[in-house]
Structures are given as C-alpha cells and as structure tokens.
Backbone as a ProteinNet text record, in pm:
[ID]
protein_1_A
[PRIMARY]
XXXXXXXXXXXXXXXXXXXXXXXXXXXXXXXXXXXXXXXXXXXXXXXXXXXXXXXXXXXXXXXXXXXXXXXXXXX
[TERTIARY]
84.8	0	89.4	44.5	157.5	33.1	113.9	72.1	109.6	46.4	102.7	95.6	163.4	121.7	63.8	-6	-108.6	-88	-73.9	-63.1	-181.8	-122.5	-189.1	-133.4	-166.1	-104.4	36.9	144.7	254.9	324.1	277.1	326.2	254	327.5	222.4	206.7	90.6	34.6	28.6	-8.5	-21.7	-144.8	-305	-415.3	-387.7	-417.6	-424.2	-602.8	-620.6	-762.2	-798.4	-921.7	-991.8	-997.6	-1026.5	-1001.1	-834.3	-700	-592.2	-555.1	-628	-651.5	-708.9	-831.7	-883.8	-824.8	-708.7	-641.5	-559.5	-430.6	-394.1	-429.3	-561.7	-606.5	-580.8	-555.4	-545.1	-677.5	-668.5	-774.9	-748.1	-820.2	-787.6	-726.5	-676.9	-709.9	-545.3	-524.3	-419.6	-243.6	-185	-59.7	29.3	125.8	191.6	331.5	402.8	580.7	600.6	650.7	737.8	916.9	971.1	1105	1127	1283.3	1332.2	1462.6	1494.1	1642.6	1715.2	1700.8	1762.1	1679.9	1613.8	1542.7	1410.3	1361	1214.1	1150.6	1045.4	945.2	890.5	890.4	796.7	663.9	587.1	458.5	395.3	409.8	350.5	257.3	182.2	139.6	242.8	232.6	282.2	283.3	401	379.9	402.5	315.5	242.9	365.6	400.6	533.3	492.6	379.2	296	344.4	282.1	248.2	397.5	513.5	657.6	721.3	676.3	768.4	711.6	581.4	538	590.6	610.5	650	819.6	877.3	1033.2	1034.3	939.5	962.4	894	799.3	732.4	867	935.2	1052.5	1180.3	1191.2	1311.7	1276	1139.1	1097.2	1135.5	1056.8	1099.3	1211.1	1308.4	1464.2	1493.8	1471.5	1500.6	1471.2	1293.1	1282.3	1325.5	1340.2	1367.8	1466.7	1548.1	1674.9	1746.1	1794.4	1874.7	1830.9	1712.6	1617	1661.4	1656.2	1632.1	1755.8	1874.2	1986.3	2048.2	1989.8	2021.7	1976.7	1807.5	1766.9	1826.1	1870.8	1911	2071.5	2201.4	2281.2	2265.3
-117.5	0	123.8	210.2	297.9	441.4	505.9	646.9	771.7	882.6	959.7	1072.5	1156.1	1213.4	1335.5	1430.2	1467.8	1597	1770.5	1836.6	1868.8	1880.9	1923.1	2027.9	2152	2274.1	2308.4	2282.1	2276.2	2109.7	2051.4	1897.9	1837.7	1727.3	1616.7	1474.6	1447.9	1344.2	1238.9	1115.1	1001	936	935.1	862	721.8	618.6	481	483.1	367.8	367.5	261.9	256.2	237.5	51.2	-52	-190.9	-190.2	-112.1	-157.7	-116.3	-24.5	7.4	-110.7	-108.8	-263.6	-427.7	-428.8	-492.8	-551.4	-431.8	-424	-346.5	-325.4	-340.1	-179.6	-51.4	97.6	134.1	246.7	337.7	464.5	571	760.3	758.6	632.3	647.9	553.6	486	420.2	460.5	497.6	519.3	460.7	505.9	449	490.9	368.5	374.9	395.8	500.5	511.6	512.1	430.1	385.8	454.7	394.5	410.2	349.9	275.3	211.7	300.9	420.3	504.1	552	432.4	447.1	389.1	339.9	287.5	285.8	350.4	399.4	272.9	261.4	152.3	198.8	194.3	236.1	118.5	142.2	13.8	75.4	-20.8	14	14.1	122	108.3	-14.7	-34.8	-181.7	-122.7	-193.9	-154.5	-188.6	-119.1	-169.1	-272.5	-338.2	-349.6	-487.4	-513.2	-694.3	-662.8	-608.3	-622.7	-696.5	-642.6	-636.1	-839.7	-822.4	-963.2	-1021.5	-1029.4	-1135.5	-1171	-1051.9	-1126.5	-1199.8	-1144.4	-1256	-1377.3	-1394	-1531.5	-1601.1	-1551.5	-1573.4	-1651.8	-1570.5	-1557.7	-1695	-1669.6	-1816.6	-1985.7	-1960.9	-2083.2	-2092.2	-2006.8	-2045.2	-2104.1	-2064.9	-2091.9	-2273.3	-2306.2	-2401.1	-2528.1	-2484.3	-2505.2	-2517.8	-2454.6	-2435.3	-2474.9	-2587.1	-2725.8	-2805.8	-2847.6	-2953.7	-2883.6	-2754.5	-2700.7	-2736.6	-2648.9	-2682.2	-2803.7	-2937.9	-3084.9	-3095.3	-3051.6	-3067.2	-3028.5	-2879	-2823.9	-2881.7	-2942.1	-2980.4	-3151.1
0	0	0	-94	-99.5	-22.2	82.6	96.4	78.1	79.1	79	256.9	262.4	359.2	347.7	463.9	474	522.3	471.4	578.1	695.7	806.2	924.6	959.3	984.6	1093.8	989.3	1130.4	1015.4	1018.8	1061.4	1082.8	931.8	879.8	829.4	914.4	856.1	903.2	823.9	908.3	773.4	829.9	737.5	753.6	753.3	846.1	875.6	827.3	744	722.1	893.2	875.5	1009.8	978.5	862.3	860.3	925.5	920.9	929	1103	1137.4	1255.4	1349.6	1301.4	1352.6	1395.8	1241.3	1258.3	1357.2	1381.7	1493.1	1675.7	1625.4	1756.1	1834.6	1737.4	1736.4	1735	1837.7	1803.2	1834.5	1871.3	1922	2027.1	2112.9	2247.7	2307.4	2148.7	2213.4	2166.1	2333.9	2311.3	2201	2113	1984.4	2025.5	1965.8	1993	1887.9	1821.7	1702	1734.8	1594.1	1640.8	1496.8	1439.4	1308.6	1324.1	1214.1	1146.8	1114.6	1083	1021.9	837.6	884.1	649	690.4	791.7	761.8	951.6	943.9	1038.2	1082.5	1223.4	1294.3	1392.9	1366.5	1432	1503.5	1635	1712.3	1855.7	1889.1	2031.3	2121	2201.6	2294.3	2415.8	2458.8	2560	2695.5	2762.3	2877.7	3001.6	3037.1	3118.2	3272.3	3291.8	3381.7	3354.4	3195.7	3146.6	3056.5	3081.9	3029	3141.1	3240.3	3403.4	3432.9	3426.3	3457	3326.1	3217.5	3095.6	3169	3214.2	3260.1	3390.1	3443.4	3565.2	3562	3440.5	3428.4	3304.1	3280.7	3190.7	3298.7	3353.9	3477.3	3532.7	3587.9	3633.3	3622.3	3450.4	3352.7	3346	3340.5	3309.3	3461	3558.2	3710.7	3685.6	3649.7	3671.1	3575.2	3449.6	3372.6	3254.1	3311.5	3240.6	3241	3297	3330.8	3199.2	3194.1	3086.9	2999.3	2987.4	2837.3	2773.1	2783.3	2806.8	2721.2	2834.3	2825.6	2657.4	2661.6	2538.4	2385.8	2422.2	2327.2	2289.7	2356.9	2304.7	2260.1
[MASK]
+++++++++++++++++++++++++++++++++++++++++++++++++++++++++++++++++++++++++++

C-alpha cells in the first residue's frame, strides 16, 4: 500500500484507514511507539510496562525451573 502524507497545521500526518486500525487493535485512544532504522518507520502500540515487568519474571521463572532440561535438550 503505498501512501502519501497529509498536511496538518505545520506537521504532516499520515491517515491509517480504520479496517488496518482494527487490525492491529489501534484506536484515538491508544498510546503508539514510534522507532526508526535510520530508512524505515515503525509504528507500534505502545507496551504496557505493567504486562513487560510480569513477561520477565514469568521468563526468569521458567529459566530458574527449567533451564537445566532445556539446556540438556538443546545440546
């Protein structure tokens, strides 16, 4: 999909149609992380540092309990 961008004020903007919005689960309301490589724009939801903090310690966990087996398995 090719776009173009949009002036606003003195900024431009870029319209997301509302099916691609849907998609990923965007709306007016939800915080967005923009990053860059240096040549190409990443537009993502923002991650909730709440369910980040719990993903490493349910991580941390598994390796605690698990990381012996894994290990064994993997060589």
């Amino acid at each position: 999909m090719v776009k173009r961008l949009t002036k606003h004020g003195n900024s431009l903007a870029l319209v997301i149609e509302k099916p691609i919005l849907e998609l990923v689960g965007i709306d007016a309301e939800t915080d967005l992380e923009v990053t860059t490589d240096g040549r190409c724009l990443v537009i993502a939801p923002a991650q909730d540092e709440k369910r980040r903090k719990k993903f490493r310690e349910a991580l941390a966990e598994g390796n605690r309990r698990y990381g012996k087996m894994l290990k064994r398995l993997a060589d």
